[in-house]
VEXROPA-329861 format. One record per residue (C-alpha): chain; x, y, z; residue number from 1. Coordinates in pm, whole numbers, plus 50000, padded with zeros to 5 digits. Example, Ala and Ser with C-alpha at 12.3 -4.5 7.8 and 13.67 -1.06 7.14 Angstrom:
BEGIN
(vexnu "A"; (51230; 49550; 50780); 1)
(vexnu "A"; (51367; 49894; 50714); 2)
END
This chain:
BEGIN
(vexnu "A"; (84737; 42103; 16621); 1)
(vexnu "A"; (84709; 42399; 16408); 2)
(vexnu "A"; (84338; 42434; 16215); 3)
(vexnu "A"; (84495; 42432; 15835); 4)
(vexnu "A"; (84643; 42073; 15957); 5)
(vexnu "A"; (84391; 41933; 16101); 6)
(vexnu "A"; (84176; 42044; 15761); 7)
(vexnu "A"; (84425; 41887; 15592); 8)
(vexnu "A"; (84447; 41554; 15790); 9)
(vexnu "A"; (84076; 41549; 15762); 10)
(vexnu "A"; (84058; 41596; 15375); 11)
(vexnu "A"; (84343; 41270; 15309); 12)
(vexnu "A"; (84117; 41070; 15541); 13)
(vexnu "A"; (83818; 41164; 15372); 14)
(vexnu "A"; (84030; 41099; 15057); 15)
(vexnu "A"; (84121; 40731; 15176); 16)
(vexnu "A"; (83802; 40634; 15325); 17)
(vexnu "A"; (83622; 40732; 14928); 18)
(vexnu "A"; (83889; 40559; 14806); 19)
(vexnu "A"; (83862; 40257; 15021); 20)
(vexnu "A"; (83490; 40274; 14934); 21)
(vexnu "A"; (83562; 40276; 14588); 22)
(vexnu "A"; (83808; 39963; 14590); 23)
(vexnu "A"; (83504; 39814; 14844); 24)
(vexnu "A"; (83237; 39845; 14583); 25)
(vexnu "A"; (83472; 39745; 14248); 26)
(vexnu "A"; (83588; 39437; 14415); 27)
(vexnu "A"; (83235; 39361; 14507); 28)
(vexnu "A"; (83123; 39379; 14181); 29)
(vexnu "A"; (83431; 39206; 14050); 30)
(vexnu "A"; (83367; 38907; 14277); 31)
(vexnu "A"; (82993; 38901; 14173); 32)
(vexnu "A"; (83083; 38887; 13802); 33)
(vexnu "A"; (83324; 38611; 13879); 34)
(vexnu "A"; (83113; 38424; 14020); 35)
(vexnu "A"; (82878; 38433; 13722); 36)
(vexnu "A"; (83123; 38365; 13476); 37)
(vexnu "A"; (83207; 38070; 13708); 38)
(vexnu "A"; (82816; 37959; 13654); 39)
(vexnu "A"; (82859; 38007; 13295); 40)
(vexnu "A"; (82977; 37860; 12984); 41)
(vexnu "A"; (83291; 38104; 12967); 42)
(vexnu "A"; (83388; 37910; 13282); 43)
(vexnu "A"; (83654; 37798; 13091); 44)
(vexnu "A"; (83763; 38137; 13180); 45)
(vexnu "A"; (83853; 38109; 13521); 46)
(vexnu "A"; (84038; 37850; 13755); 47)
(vexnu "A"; (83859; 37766; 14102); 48)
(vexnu "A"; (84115; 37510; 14345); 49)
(vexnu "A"; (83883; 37615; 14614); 50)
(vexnu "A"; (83708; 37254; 14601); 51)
(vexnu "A"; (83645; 37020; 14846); 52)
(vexnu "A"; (83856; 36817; 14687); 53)
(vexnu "A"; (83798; 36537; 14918); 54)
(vexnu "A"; (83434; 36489; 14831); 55)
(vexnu "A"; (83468; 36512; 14449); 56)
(vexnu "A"; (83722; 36209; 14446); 57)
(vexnu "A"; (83489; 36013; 14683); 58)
(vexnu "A"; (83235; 36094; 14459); 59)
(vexnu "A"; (83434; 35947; 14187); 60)
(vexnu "A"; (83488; 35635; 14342); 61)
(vexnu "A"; (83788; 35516; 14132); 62)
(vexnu "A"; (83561; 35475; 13855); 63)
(vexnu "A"; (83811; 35605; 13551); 64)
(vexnu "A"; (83991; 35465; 13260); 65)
(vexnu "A"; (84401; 35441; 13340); 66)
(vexnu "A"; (84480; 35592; 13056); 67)
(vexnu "A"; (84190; 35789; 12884); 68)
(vexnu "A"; (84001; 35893; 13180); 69)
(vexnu "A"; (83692; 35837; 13091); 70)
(vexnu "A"; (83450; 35605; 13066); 71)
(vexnu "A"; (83578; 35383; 13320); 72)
(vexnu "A"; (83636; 35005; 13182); 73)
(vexnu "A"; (83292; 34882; 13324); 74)
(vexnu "A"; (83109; 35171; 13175); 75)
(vexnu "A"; (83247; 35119; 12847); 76)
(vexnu "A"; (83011; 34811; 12824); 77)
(vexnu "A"; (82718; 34908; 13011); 78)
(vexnu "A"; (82443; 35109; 12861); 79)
(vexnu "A"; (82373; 35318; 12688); 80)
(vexnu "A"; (82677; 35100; 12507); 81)
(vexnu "A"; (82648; 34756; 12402); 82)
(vexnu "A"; (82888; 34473; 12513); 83)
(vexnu "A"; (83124; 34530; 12208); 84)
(vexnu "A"; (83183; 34906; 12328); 85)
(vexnu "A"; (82967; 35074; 12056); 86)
(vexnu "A"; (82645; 35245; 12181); 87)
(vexnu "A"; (82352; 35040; 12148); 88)
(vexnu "A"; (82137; 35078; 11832); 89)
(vexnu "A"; (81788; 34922; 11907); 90)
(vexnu "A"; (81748; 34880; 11492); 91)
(vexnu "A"; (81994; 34661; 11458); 92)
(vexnu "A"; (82124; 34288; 11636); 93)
(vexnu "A"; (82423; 34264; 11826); 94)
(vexnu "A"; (82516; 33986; 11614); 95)
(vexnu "A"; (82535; 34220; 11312); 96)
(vexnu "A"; (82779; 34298; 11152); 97)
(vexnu "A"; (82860; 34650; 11101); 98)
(vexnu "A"; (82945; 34824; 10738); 99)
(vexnu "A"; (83142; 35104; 10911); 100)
(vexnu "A"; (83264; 35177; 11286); 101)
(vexnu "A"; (83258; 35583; 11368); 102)
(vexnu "A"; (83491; 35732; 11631); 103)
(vexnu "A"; (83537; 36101; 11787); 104)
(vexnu "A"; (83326; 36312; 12074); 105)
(vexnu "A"; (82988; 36399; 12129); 106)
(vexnu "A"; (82930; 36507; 11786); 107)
(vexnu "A"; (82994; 36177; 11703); 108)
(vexnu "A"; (82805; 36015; 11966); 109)
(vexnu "A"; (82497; 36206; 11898); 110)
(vexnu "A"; (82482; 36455; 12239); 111)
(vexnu "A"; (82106; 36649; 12344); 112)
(vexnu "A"; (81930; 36435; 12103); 113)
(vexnu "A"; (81734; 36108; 12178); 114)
(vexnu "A"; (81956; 35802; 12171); 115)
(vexnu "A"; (81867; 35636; 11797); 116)
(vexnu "A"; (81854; 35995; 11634); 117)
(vexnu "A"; (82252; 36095; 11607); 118)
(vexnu "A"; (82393; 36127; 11246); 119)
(vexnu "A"; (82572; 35790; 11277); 120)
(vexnu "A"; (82240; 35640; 11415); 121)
(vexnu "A"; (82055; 35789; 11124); 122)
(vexnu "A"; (82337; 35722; 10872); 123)
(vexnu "A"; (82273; 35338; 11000); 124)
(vexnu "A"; (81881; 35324; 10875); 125)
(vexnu "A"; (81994; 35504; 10543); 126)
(vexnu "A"; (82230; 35279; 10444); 127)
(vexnu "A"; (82032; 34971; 10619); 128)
(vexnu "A"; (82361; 34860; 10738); 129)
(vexnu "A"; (82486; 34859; 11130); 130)
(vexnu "A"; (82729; 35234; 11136); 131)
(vexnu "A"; (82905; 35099; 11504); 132)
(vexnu "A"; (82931; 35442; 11731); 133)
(vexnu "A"; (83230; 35457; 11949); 134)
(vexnu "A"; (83192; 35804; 12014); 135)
(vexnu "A"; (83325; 35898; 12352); 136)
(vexnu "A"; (83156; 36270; 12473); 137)
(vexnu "A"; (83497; 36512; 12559); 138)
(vexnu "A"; (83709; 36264; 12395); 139)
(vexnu "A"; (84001; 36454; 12190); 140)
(vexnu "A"; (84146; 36286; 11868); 141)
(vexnu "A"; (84389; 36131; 12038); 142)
(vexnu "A"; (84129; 35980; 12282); 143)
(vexnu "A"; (83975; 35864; 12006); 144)
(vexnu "A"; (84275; 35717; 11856); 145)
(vexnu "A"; (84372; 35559; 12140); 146)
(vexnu "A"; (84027; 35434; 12170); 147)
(vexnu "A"; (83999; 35277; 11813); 148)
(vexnu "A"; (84346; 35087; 11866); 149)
(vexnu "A"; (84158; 34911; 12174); 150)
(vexnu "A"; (83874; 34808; 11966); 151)
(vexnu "A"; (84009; 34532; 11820); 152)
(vexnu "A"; (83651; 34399; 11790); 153)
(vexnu "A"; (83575; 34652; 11534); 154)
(vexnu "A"; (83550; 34397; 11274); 155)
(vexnu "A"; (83411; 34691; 10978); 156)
(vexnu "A"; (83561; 34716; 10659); 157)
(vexnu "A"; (83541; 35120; 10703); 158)
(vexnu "A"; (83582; 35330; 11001); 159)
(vexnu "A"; (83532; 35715; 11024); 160)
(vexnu "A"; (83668; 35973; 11260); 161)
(vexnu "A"; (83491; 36260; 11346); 162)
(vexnu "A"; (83688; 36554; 11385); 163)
(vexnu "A"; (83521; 36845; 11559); 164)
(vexnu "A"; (83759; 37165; 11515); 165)
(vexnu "A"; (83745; 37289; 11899); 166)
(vexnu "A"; (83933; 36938; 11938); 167)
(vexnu "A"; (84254; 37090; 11861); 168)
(vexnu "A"; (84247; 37210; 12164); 169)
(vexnu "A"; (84152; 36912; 12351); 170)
(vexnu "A"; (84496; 36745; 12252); 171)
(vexnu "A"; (84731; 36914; 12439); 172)
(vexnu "A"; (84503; 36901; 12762); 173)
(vexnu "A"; (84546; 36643; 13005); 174)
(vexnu "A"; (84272; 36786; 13279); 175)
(vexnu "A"; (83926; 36877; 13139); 176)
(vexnu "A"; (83890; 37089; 13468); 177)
(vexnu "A"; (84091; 37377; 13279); 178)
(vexnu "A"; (83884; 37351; 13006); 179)
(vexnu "A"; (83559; 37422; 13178); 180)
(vexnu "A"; (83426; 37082; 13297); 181)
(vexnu "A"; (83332; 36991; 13679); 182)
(vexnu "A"; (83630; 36882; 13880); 183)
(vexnu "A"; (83686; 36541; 13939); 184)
(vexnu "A"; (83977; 36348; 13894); 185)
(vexnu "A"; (83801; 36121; 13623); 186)
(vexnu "A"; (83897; 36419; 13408); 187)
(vexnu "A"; (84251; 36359; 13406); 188)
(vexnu "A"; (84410; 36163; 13099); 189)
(vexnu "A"; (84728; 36115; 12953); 190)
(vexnu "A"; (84794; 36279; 12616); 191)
(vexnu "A"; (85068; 36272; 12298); 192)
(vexnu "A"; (85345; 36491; 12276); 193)
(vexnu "A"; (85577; 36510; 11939); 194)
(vexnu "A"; (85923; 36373; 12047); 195)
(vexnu "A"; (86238; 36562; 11877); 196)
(vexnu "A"; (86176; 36374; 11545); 197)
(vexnu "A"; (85814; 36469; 11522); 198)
(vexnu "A"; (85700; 36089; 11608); 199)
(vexnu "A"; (85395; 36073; 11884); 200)
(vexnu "A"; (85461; 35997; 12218); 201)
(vexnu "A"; (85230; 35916; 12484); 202)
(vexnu "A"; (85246; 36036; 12821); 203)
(vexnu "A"; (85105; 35800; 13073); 204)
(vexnu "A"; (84808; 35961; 13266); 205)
(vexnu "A"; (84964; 35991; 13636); 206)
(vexnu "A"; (84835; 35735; 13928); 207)
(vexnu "A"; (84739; 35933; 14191); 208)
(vexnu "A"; (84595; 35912; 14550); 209)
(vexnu "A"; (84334; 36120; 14712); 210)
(vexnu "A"; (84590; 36316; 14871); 211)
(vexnu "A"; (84782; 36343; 14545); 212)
(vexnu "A"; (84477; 36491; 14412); 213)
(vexnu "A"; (84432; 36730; 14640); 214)
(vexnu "A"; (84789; 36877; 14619); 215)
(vexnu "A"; (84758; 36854; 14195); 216)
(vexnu "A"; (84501; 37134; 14276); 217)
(vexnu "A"; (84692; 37358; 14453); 218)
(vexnu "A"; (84936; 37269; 14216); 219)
(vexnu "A"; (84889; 37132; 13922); 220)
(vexnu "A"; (85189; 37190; 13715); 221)
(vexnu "A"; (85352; 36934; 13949); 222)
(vexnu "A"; (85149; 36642; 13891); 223)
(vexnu "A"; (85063; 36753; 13487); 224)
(vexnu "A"; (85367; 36894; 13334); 225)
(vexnu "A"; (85294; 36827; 13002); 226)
(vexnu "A"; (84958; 37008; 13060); 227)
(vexnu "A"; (84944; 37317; 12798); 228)
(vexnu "A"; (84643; 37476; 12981); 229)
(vexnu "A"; (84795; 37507; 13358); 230)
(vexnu "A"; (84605; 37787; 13479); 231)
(vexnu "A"; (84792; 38118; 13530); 232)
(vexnu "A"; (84989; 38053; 13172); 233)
(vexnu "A"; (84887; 38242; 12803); 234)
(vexnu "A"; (84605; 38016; 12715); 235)
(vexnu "A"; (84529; 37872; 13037); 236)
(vexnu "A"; (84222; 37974; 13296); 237)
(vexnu "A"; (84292; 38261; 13563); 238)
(vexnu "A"; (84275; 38120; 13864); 239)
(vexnu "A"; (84059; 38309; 14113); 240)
(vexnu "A"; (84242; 38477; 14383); 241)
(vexnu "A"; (84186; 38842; 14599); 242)
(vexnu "A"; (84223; 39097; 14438); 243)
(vexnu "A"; (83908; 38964; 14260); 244)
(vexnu "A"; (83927; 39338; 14040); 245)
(vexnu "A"; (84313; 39227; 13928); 246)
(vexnu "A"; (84156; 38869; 13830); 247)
(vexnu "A"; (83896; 39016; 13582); 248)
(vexnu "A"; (84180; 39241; 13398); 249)
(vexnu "A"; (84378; 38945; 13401); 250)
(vexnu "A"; (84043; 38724; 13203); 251)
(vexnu "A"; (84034; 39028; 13033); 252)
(vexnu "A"; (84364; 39024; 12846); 253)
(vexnu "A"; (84348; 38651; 12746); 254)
(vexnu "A"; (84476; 38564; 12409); 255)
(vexnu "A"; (84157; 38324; 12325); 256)
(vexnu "A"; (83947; 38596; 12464); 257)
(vexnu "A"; (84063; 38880; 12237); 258)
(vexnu "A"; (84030; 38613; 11924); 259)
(vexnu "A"; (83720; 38550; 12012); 260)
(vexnu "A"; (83601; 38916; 11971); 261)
(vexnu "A"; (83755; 38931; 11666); 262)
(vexnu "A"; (83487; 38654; 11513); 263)
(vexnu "A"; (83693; 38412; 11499); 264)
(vexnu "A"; (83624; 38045; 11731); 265)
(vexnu "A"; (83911; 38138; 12081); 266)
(vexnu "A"; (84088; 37771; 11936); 267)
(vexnu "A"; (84115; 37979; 11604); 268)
(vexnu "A"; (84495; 38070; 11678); 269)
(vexnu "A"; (84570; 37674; 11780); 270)
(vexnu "A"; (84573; 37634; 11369); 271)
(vexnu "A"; (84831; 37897; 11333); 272)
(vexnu "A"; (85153; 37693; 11215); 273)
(vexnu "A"; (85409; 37866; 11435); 274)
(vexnu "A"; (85101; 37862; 11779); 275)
(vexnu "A"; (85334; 37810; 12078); 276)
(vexnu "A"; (85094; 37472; 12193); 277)
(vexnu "A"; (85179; 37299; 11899); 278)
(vexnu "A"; (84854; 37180; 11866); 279)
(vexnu "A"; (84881; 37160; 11444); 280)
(vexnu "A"; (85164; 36977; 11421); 281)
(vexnu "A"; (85031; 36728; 11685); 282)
(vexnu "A"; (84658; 36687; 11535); 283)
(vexnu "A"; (84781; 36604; 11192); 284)
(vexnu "A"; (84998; 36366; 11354); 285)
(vexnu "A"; (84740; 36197; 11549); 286)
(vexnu "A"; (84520; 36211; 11260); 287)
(vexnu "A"; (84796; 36067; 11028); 288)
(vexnu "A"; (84834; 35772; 11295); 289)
(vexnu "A"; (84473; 35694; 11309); 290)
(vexnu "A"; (84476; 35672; 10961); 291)
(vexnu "A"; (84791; 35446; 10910); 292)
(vexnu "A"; (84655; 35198; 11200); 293)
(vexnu "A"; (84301; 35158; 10988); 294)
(vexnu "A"; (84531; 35093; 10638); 295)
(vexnu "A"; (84734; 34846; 10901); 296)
(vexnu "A"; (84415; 34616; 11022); 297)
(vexnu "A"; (84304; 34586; 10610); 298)
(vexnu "A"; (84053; 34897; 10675); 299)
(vexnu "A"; (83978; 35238; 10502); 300)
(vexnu "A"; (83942; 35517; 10629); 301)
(vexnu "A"; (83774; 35803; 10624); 302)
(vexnu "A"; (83804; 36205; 10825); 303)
(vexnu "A"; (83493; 36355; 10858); 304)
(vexnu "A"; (83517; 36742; 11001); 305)
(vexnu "A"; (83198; 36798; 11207); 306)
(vexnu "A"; (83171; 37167; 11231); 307)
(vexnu "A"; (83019; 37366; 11493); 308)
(vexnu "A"; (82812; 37690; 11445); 309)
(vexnu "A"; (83114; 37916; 11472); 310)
(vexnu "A"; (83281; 37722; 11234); 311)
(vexnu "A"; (83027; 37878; 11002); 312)
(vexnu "A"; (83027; 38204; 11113); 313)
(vexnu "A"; (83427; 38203; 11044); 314)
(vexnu "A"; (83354; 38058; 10670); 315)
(vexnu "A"; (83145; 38325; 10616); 316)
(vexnu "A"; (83350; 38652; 10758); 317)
(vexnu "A"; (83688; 38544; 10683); 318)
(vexnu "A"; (83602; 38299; 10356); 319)
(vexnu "A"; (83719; 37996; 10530); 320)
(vexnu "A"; (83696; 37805; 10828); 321)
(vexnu "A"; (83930; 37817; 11122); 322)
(vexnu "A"; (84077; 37458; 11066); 323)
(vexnu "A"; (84173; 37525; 10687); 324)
(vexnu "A"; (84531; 37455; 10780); 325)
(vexnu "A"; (84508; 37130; 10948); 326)
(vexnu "A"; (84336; 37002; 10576); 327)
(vexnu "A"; (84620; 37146; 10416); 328)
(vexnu "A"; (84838; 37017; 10650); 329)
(vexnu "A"; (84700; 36643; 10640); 330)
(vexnu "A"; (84690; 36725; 10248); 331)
(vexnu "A"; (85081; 36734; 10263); 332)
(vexnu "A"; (85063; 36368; 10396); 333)
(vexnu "A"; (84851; 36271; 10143); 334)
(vexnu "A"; (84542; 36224; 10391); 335)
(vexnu "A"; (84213; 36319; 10233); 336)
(vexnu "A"; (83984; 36496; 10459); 337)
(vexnu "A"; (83562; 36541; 10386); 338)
(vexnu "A"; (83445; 36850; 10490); 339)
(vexnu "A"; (83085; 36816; 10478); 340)
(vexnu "A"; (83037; 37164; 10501); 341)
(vexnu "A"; (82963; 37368; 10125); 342)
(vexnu "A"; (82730; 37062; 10134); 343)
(vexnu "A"; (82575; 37134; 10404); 344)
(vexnu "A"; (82516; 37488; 10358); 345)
(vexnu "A"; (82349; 37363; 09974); 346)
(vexnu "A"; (82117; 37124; 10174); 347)
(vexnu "A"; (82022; 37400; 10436); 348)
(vexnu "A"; (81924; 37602; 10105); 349)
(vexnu "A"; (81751; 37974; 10203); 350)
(vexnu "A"; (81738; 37809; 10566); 351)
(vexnu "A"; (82030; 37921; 10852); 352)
(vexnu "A"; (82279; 37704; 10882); 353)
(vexnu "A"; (82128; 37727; 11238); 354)
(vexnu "A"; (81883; 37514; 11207); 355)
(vexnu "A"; (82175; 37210; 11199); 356)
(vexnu "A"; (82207; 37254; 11587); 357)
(vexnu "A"; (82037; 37227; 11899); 358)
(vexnu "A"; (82069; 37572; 12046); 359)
(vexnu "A"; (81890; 37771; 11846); 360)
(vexnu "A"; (81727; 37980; 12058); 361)
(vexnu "A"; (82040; 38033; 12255); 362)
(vexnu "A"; (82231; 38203; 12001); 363)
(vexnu "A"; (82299; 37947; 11742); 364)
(vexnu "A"; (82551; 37668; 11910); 365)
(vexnu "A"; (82522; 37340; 12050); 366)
(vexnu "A"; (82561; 36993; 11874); 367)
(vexnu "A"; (82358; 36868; 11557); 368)
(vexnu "A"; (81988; 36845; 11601); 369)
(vexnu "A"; (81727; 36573; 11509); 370)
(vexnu "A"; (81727; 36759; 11166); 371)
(vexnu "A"; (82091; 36833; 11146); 372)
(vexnu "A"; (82203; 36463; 11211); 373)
(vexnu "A"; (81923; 36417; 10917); 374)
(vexnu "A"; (82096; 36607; 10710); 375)
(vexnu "A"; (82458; 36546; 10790); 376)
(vexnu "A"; (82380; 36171; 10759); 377)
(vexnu "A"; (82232; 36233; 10363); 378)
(vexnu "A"; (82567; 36449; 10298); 379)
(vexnu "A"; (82806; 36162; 10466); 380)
(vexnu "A"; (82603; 35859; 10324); 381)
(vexnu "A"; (82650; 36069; 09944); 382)
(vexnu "A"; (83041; 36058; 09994); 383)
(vexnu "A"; (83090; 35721; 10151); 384)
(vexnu "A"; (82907; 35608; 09801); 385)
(vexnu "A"; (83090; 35862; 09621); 386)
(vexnu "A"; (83403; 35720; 09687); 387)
(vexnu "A"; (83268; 35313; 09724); 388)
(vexnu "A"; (83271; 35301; 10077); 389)
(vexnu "A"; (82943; 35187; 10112); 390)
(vexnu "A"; (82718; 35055; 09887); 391)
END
């Protein structure tokens, strides 16, 4: 072979081998940032099926709720609950009767602070009156919903739910594994979907079998079809597959990702009207029904929007909070919502709103604090008297 051609064999091969290199060293680095992310709380990000799946359902045991998921029907009574359901509250009797019953997630329940020193525990020594807590951590509003139509022991004269706005969201899941959480099939529920006329209808949460489970994560738009957050789909996790560098572009370009730089909470869009999930028309529906079923069993009811840090931070760069049209929305039906919120900012005075939550130090997230629950319980105990609730 001629010199020039052998030059030029030698330059392409030089050419592929950098090349090769290149790819070597991007997808390394690509793989290593996955893996973080994976470790982090923007796993919701990214979509692992590369379980043993086998372990994580023995680990489970079987112990889930048919329906809800979680907790299973022998942990709803067990502590840290009571035997009515409600988490135990060492101030008051068992034989008490309670003034009000509270229902939502772990803003309701009271999550990273001591047992008796949640809002609804607090609210309860205020008021000197029993404030029963069926707050279910993870629990969407229809969760809850479903929940508070079980509970036909709630005997108060006023129940609450606590509406946290990232809950949106949480309705049109049906696996908490896309959303971030540990895999396990306790994580599966079933959820409402809004038939033709716009009436609620509940889809059963599948029965499955080990092997079932195993197959619903190598494919789980099989086993969950009414699952909005299937990974691989607008708003759903990338699942993590070679080419790891093709994966990050992909996590990259995410619709919840780009609203999220923006300033805005990445469930902000969910509240748009015309969002493909649906998830406003179906909240205010759910909402609407858990109001309906209190009015229905001689109750009243009250919504109470819990918000989150972010929810703050969107108040004050966009002059009003993400979930604005879900209270206009539940306006049009004539349901009164409280948002605690201006209050809360009055009561936090020359203080940051901040200082309501437990992650301070961590940039300003988290659930209510020791001092936040303090002061959400004044601002909620001032509106259930406002409006004669409560005495």
């Amino acid at each position: 072979m001629p010199e020039p051609q052998r030059s030029t064999l030698r330059r392409i091969l030089l050419w592929l081998i950098s090349i090769l290199i290149l790819f070597g060293v991007i997808e390394s680095f690509s793989a290593i940032f996955l893996k973080f992310v994976l470790a982090s709380t923007a796993r919701f990000l990214v979509w692992n099926p590369d379980i043993d799946a086998s372990k994580v359902w023995a680990a489970a045991g079987g112990n889930w709720d048919d329906e809800l998921g979680w907790p299973s029907p022998s942990d709803a009574v067990a502590p840290p609950r009571d035997r009515t359901g409600a988490k135990y509250n060492p101030d008051f009797s068992q034989s008490d009767y309670p003034c009000a019953s509270a229902y939502g997630a772990s803003f309701v329940w009271g999550e990273d602070v001591p047992l008796a020193d949640g809002w609804v525990e607090q609210l309860s020594r205020k008021l000197g009156c029993w404030v029963a807590n069926y707050g279910v951590p993870a629990y969407g509003t229809d969760q809850a919903y479903v929940r508070f139509q079980r509970m036909k022991q709630d005997q108060a004269p006023v129940t609450m739910l606590g509406f946290s706005p990232e809950h949106i969201m949480l309705d049109v899941n049906q696996y908490r594994g896309f959303m971030g959480y540990g895999p396990s099939p306790t994580g599966i529920k079933g959820r409402f979907i809004l038939d033709g006329e716009g009436r609620l209808e509940w889809i059963h949460r599948p029965r499955i079998s080990e092997k079932e489970f195993v197959e619903f994560l190598r494919d789980p738009a099989n086993l969950l079809p009414h699952e909005y957050l299937l990974p691989d789909t607008p708003d759903g996790p990338v699942t993590l597959r070679f080419p790891y560098t093709l994966t990050v572009a992909r996590v990259a370009l995410m619709p919840r990702l780009r609203v999220r730089f923006t300033g805005r909470p990445s469930w902000a869009d969910f509240y748009r009207a015309g969002h493909r999930s649906g998830g406003l028309a179906l909240t205010a529906a759910i909402v609407e029904a858990f109001v309906r079923e209190a009015e229905h069993r001689g109750k009243r009811a009250l919504i109470v929007v819990l918000p989150g840090a972010s929810s703050f931070r969107a108040r004050a760069e966009f002059g009003q909070p993400e979930y604005a049209p879900l209270i206009a929305a539940l306006a049009a039906k004539n349901i009164d919502v409280f948002d605690p919120s201006p209050a809360l900012l009055t009561a936090v005075g020359q203080r940051s709103y901040c200082e309501l939550y437990t992650d301070v130090p961590a940039g300003c997230a988290g659930h209510f604090s020791i001092e936040g629950g303090r002061i959400v319980a004044d601002v909620i105990m001032a509106e259930l008297r406002q409006r004669g609730l409560v005495k």
